[in-house]
C-alpha positions as CSV (number, residue, x, y, z in Angstrom):
1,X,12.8,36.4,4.4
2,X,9.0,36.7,4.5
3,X,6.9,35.0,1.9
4,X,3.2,35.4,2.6
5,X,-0.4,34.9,1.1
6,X,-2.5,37.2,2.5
7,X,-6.6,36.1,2.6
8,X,-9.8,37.7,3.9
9,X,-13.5,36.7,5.4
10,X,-15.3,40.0,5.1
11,X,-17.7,41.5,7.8
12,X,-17.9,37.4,9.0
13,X,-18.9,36.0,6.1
14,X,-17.5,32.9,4.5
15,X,-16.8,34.8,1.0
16,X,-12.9,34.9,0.6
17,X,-11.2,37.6,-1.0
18,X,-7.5,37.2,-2.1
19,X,-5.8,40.0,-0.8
20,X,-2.3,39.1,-2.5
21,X,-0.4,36.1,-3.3
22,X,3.0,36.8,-3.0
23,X,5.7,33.9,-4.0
24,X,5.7,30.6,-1.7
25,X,8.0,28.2,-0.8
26,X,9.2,26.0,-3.7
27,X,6.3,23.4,-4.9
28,X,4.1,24.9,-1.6
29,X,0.6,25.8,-1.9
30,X,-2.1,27.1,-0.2
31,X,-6.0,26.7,-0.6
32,X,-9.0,28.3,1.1
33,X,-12.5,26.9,1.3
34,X,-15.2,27.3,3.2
35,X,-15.5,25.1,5.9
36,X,-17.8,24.3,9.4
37,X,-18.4,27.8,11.3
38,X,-15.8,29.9,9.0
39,X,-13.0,28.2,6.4
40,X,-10.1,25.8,5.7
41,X,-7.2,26.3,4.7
42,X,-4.8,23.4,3.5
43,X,-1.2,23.7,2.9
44,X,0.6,21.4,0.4
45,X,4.4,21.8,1.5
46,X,6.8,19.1,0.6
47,X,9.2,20.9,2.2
48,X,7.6,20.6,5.6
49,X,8.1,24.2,6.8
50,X,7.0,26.6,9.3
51,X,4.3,29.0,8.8
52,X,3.0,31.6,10.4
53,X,-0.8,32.5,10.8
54,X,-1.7,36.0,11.5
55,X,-4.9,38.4,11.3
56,X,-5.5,41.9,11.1
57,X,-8.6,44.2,11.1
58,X,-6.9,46.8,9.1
59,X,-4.4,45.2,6.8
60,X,-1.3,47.0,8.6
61,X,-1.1,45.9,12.1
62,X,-1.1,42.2,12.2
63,X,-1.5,39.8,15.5
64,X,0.3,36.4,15.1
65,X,-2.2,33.6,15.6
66,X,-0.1,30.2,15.8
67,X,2.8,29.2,14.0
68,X,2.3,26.0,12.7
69,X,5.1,23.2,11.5
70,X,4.3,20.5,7.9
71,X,4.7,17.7,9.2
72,X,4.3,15.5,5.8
73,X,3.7,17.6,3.4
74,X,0.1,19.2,4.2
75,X,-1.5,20.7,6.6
76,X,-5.1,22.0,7.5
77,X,-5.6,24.7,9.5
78,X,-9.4,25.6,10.9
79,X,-10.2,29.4,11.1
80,X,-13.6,30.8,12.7
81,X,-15.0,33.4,11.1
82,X,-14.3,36.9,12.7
83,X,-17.0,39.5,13.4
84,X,-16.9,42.3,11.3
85,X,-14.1,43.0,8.4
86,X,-11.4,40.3,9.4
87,X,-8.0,39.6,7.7
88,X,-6.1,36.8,7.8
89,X,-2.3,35.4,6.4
90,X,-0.4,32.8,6.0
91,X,3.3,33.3,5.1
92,X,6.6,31.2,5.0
93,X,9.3,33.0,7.5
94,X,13.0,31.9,7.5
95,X,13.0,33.1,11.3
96,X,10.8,30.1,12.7
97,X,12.5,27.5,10.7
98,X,13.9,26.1,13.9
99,X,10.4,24.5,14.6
100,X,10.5,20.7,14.7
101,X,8.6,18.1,14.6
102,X,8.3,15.9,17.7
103,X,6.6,12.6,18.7
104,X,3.1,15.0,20.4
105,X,3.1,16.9,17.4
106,X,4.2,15.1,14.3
107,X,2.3,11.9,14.6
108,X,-0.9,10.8,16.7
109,X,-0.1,7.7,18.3
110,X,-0.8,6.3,21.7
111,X,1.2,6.2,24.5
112,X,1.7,2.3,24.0
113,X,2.2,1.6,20.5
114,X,-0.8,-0.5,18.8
115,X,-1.0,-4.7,18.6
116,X,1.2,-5.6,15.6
117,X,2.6,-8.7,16.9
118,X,0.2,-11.3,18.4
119,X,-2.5,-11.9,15.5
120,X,-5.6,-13.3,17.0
121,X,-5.8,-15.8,14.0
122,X,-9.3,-17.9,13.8
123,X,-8.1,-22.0,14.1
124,X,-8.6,-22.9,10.3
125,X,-4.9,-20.2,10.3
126,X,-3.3,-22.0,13.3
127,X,-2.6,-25.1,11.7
128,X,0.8,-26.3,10.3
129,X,0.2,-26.0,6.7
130,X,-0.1,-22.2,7.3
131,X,2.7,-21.4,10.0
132,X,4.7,-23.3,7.2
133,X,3.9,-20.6,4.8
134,X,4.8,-17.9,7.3
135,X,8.1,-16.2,5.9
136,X,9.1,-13.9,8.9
137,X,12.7,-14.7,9.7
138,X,14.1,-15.3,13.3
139,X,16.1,-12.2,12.6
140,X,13.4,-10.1,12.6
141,X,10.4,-10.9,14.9
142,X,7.3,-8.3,14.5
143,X,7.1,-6.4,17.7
144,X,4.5,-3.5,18.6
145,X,7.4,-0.9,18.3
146,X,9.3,-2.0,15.8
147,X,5.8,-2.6,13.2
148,X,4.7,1.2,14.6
149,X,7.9,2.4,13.3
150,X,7.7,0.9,9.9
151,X,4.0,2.4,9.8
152,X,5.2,5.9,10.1
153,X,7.9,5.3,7.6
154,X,5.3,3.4,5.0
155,X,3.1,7.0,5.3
156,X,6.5,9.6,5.5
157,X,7.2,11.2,2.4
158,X,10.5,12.2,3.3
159,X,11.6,8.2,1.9
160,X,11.3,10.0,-1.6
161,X,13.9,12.3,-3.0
162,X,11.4,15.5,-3.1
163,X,9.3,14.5,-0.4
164,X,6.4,13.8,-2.4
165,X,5.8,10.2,-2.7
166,X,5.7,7.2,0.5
167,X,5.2,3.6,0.4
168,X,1.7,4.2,0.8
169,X,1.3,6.4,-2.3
170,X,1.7,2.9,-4.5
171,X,0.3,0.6,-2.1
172,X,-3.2,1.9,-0.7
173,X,-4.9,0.7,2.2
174,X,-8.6,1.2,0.9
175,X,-6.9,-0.9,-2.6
176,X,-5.7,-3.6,-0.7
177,X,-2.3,-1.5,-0.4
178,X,-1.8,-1.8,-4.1
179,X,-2.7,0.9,-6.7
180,X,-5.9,1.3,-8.5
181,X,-3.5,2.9,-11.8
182,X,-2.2,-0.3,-13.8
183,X,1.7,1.8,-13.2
184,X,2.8,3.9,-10.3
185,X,3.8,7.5,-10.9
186,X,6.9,8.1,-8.6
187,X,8.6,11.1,-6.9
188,X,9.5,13.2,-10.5
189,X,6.1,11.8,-12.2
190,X,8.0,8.9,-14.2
191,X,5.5,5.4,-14.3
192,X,7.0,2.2,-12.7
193,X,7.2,-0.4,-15.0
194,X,4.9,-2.8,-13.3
195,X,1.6,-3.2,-11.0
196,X,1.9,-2.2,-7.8
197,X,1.0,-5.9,-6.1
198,X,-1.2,-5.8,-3.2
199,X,0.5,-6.3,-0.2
200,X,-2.4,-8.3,2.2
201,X,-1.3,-11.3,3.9
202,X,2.3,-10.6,2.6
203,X,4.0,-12.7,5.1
204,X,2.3,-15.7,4.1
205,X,4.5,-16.1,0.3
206,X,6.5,-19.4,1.3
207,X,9.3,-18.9,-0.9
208,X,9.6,-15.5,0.7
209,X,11.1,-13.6,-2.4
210,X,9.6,-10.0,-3.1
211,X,8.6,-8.2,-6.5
212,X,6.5,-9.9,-9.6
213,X,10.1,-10.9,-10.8
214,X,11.3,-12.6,-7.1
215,X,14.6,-10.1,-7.3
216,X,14.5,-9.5,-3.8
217,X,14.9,-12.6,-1.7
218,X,13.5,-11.4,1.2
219,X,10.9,-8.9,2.5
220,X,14.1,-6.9,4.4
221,X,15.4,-6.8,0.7
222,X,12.7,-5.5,-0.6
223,X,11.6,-2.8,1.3
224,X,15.0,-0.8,0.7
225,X,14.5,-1.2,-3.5
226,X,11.5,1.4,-4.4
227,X,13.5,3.6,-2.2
228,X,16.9,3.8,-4.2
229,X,14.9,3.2,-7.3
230,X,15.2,5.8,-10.0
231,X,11.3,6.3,-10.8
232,X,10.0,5.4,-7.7
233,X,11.8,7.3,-5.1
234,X,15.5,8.9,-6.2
235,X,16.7,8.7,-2.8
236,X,20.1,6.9,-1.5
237,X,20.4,4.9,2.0
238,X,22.6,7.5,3.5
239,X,20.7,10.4,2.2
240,X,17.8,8.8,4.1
241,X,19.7,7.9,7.2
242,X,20.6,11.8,7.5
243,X,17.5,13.2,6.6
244,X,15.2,11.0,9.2
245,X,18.0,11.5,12.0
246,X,17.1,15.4,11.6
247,X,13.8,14.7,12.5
248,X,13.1,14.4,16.9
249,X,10.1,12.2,16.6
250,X,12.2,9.6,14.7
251,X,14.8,9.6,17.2
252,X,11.8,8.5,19.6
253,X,10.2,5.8,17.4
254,X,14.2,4.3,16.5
255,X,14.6,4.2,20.5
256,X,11.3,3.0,21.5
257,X,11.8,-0.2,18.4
258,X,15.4,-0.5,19.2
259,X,16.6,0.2,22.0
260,X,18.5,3.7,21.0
261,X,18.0,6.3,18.8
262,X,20.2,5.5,15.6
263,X,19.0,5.6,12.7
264,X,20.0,3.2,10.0
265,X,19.0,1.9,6.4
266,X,19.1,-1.9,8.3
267,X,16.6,-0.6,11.2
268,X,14.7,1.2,8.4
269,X,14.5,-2.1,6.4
270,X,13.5,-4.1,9.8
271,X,11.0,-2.2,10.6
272,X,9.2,-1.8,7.1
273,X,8.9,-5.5,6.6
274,X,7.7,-5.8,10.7
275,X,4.7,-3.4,9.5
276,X,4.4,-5.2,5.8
277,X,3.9,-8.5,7.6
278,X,1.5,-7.3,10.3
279,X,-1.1,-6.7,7.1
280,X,-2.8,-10.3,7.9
281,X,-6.3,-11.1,6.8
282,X,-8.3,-13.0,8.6
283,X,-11.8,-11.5,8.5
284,X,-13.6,-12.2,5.9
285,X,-16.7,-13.9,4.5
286,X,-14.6,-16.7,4.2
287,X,-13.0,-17.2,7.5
288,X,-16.7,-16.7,8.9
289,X,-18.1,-19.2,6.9
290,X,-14.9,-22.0,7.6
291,X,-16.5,-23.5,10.8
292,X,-19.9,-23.3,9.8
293,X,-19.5,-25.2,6.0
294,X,-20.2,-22.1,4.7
295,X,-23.6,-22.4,5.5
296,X,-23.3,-17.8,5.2
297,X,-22.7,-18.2,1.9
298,X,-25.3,-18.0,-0.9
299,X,-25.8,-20.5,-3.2
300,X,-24.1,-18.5,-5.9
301,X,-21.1,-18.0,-3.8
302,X,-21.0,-21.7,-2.9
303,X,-21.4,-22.3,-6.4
304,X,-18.1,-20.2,-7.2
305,X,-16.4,-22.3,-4.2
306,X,-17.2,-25.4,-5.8
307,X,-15.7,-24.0,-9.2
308,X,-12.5,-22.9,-7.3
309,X,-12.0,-26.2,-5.6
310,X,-12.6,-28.0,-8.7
311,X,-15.9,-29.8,-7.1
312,X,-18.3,-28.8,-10.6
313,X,-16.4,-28.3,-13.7
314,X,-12.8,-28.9,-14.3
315,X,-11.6,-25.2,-12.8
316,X,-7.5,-25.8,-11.4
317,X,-7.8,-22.0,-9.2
318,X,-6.9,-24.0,-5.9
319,X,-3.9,-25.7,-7.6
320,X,-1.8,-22.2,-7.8
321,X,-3.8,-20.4,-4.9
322,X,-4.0,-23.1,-2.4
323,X,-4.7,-22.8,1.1
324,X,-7.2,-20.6,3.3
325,X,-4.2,-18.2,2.6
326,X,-4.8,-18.7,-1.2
327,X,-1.6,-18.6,-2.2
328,X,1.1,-20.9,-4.1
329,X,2.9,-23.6,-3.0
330,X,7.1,-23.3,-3.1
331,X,6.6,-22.6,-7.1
332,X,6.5,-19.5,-9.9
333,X,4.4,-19.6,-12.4
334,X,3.9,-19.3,-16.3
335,X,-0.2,-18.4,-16.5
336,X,-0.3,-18.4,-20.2
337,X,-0.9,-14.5,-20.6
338,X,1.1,-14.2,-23.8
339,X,3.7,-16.0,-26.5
340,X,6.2,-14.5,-26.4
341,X,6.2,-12.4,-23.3
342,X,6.6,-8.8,-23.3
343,X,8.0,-8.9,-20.3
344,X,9.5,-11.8,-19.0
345,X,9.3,-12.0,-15.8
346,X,12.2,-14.2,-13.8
347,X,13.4,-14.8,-17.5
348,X,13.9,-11.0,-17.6
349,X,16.5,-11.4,-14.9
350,X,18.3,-15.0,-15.6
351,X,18.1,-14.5,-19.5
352,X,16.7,-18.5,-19.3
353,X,14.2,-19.4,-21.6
354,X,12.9,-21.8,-19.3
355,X,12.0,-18.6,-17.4
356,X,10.2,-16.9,-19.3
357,X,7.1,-15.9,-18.4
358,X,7.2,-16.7,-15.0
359,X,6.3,-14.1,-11.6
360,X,5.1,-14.3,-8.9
361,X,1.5,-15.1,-7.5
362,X,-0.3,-13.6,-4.4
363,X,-2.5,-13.7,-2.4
364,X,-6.3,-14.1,-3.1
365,X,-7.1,-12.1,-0.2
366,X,-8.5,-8.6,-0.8
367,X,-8.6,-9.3,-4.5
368,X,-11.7,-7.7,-5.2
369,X,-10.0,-4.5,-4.2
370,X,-6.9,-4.8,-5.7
371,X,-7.8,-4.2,-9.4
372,X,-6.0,-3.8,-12.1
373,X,-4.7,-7.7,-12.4
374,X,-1.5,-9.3,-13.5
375,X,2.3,-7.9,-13.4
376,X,0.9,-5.4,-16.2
377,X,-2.8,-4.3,-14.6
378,X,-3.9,-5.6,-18.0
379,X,-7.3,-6.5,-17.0
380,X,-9.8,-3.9,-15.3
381,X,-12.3,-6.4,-13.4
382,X,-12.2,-9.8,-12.0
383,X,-15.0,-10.5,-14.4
384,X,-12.5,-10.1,-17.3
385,X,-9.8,-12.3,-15.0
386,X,-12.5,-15.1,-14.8
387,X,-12.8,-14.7,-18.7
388,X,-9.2,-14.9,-19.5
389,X,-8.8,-18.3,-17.3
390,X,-11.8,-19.9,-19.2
391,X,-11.0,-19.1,-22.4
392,X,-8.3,-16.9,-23.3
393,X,-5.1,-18.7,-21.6
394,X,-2.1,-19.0,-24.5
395,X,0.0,-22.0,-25.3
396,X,3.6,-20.8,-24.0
397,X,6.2,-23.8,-23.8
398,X,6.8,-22.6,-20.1
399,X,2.8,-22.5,-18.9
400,X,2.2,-24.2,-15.9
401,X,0.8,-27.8,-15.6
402,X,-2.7,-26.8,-13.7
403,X,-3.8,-24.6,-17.1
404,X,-2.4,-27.4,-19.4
405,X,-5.5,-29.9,-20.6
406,X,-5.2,-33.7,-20.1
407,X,-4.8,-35.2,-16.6
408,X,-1.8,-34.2,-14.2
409,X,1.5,-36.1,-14.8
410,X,2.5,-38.7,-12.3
411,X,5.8,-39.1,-10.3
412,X,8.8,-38.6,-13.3
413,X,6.6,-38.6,-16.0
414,X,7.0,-35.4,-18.2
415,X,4.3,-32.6,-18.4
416,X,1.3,-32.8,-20.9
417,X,1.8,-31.0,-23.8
418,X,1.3,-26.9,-23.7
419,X,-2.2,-27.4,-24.9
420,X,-4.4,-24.6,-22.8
421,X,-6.7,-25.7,-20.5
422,X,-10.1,-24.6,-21.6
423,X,-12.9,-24.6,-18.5
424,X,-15.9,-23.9,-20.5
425,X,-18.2,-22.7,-17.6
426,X,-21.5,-20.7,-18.5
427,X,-22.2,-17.0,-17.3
428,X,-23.7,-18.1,-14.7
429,X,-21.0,-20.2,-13.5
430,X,-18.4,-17.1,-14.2
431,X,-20.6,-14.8,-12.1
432,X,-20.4,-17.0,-9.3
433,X,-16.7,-17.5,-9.3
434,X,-16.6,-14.2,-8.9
435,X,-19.0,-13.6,-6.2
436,X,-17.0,-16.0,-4.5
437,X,-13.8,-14.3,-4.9
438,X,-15.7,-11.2,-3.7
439,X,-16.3,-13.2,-0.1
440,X,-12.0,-13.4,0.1
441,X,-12.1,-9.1,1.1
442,X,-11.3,-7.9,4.5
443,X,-12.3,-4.4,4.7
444,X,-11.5,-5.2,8.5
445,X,-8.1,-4.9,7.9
446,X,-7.8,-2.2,5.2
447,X,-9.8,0.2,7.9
448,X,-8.0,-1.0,11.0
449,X,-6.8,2.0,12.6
450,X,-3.1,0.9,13.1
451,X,-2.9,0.5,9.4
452,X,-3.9,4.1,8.4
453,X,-2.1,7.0,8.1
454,X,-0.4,8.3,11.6
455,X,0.7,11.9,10.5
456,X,-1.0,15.0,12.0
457,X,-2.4,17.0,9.6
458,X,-4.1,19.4,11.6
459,X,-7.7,19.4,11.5
């Protein structure tokens, strides 16, 4: 069975001409473009299959050219333009299907995988407070291998049941590895329920539970859910394990993490949460300015430090996003977004009323990139976050003590009344909280090479 698109460049020109289009593979399809000395074309094939590229100078006798394998779904395939009247195809054969993907082909990696496992942290991210927040169990150290394996699994869309959506797809590097859309579309085009949270600095959550709701209890857990999830992915654990044993280069990348070349929905997990955890931050404006007092800053963005910290006005940020990690102590919390909630939260799972309201809070770090904010992406900016914290925080029975007004209960006395705290800072004041929140973003580590995408789509 031949299924071909036939396409032209006439007398050398880069002018296409569509010769035929005769059916594709299921959900494939092809593209033409003009493109550096003659034209592109791009395949979209979630069914990563073999094509073959031929030409002709007459439209009857044809000359095979390559046959090239999908590796992940699309592939881009460079053609110089001929001399004279030129014609070129590319078709879907059931005779090549036997091409498969191997470790040279499928994936551009180096010979020894990237540095994934010793984090050259500044000093200010040595000390105890933050290897006390550090939630990597001694069941599952990151290696090199290991968080190279769990890379090429974030980016492979074969995790989803049609092969069309990957970790990555909800969790972008360039965002932060969180989504830009306040919900995710997954693999049949149903929306997740919730925002994709930004995954920077992940390994630094003390209490080590995953999702805005903490139903996975660890980052192992959690990497398996989206996965088996109904919207998100549609696949099941052994459907996986089969369908990534079928594929060479994996057998490669399970051997080189682990020693042989099984594949299993454990391995899978252990190497997702190796890669999650290598995502550390440690570049920014910030972390330059620690052991110089912040003398880079400007005076706006020392301004919004002082606000943070507490130093001018009466601002509590540092009290749930503590640390040069800016993140929570061993606590959930209720931030006052609504009464009642429309989604609970924690409360959604244990039906308490006590927890209501309560999720989850990251990491500062990358913030400015990771917009829309809170569990629902209800707010579009961090200028409208900074608003909602000044003046628009509701009285819930459940809201956390730093956003309650009055003074801080002591040791066993019970929590000032649920009467929001109101900061009351000027636009100015606003403007440079969020210029210092800007100075948290570490486009060093959302560019880093051994974070990006590792397929080979063609050139």
């Amino acid at each position: 069975m031949k299924r071909s698109t036939t396409f032209a460049i006439v007398a050398g020109s880069v002018g296409l001409a569509a010769i035929s289009n005769a059916q594709l593979p299921t959900s494939s399809s092809l593209a033409i473009s003009p493109g550096g000395a003659g034209f592109r074309m791009e395949l979209s094939d979630p069914g990563n299959h073999a094509w073959r590229m031929e030409q002709s100078a007459n439209l009857r006798d044809w000359t095979l050219v390559t046959t090239t394998k999908v590796h992940n779904g699309r592939f881009i395939y460079q053609w110089a333009a001929g001399s004279g009247n030129t014609y070129y195809r590319a078709g879907y054969d059931a005779n090549v299907q036997n091409l498969t993907s191997t470790l040279l082909t499928a994936v551009k990696l180096a010979a020894t995988p990237a540095n994934y496992s010793v984090i050259p942290l500044p000093p200010h991210l040595l000390n105890g407070q933050i290897a006390g927040q550090n939630n990597t169990p001694a069941t599952n150290p990151t290696t090199d291998p290991g968080a190279e394996l769990g890379r090429v699994l974030f980016y492979d869309k074969r995790l989803s049941f049609n092969q069309t959506v990957s970790c990555s797809s909800c969790h972008q590097a360039e965002h932060g590895f969180s989504d830009p859309r306040p919900f995710s579309p997954g693999f049949a085009g149903g929306l997740t329920s919730r925002n994709s949270m930004g995954l920077t600095s992940a390994r630094y959550y003390v209490r080590g539970h995953f999702f805005w709701d903490e139903r996975a209890n660890t980052l192992e857990d959690q990497v398996l859910q989206p996965i088996q999830n109904s919207v998100e992915m549609g696949m099941t654990l052994t459907a996986l394990n089969t369908r990534l044993a079928a594929e060479p280069f994996y057998a490669d990348l399970f051997q080189r993490a682990f020693g042989t070349t099984a594949v299993t929905s454990n391995r899978i997990s252990l190497a997702l949460a190796q890669f999650v955890r290598s995502i550390v931050s440690y570049q920014t404006k910030f972390d330059q300015g620690v052991p110089v007092n912040f003398s880079n800053f400007t005076s706006q963005e020392n301004l919004g430090r002082q606000i943070f910290n507490g130093q001018v006005g009466n601002a509590t940020c540092n009290a749930c996003h503590g640390s040069d990690n800016f993140v929570p102590g061993n606590v959930v919390n209720n931030n006052g977004l609504e009464n009642p909630y429309i989604d609970k939260g924690i409360g959604e799972l244990t039906g308490l009323p006590q927890d209501e309201g309560l999720f989850k809070v990251p990491s500062l770090r990358n913030i400015a990139l990771t917009a829309p904010y809170m569990h629902d992406g209800r707010f579009a900016t961090l200028e409208q976050v900074v608003e909602f914290y000044n003046s628009g925080v509701v009285a819930h029975p459940n809201l956390s003590v730093p956003l309650r007004a009055g003074p801080p209960p002591g040791p066993g006395q019970p929590p000032p009344p649920a009467v929001p705290l109101r900061l009351n800072l000027t636009a100015g004041q606003k403007a440079a909280l969020v210029d210092f929140l800007k100075t948290l973003t570490d486009t060093a580590v959302t560019t880093d090479p051994k974070f990006q995408d590792p397929f080979n789509y063609g050139q």
